[in-house]
N, C-alpha and C positions, 0 to 999 in steps of 0.2 A: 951290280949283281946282288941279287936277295943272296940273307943268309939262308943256310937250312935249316928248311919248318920254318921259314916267315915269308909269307907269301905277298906278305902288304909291303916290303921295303922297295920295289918297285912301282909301287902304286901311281904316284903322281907322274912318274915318266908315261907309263902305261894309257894315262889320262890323257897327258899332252899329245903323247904320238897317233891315239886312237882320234883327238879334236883333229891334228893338226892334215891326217889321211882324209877326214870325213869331209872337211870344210876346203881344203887345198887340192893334193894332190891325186884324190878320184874324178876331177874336175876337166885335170888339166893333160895336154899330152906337152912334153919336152920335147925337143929337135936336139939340144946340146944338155951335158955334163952342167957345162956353166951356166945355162938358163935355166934349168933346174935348184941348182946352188942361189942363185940371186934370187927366187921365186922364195925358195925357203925362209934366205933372210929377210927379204921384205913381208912374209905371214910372221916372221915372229918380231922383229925389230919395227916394224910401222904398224901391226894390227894387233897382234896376239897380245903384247906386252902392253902397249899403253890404250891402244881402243876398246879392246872384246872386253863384254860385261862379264863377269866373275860370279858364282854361286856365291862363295864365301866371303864376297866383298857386299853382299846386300845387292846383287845383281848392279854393281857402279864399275865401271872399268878400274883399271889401277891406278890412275891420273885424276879419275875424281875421287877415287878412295882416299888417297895420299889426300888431295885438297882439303877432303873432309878431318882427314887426322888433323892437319895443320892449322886449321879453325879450331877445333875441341881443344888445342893445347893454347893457341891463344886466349881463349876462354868467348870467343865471339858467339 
């Protein structure tokens, strides 16, 4: 929940859930509760978090973000 008079403390939820409707579930129709539920976890556990390119990451997913940090601190 935002506090009062701050409208940005919701912001990245706001983000995710507007990606996660636009790219998923305007797509798709459900038969069951739980194919629903496993649909979700697979957009965010096999795509959203380690695939999908990131604005803030220099458009690199998170797994080659992370790669790239781990090169710059070995100094390669």
């Amino acid at each position: 929940m935002s506090r009062r008079g701050n409208c940005h403390d919701n912001a990245v939820v706001e983000s995710f859930f507007s990606s996660l409707k636009r790219e998923r579930i305007r797509r798709r129709t459900y038969k069951t509760r739980e194919e629903a539920r496993q649909d979700m976890f697979d957009y965010i556990e096999i795509f959203y978090n380690p695939v999908r390119r990131q604005v803030r990451n220099g458009m690199l997913s998170p797994v080659q973000f992370e790669r790239q940090q781990i090169l710059k601190a070995e100094g390669v």
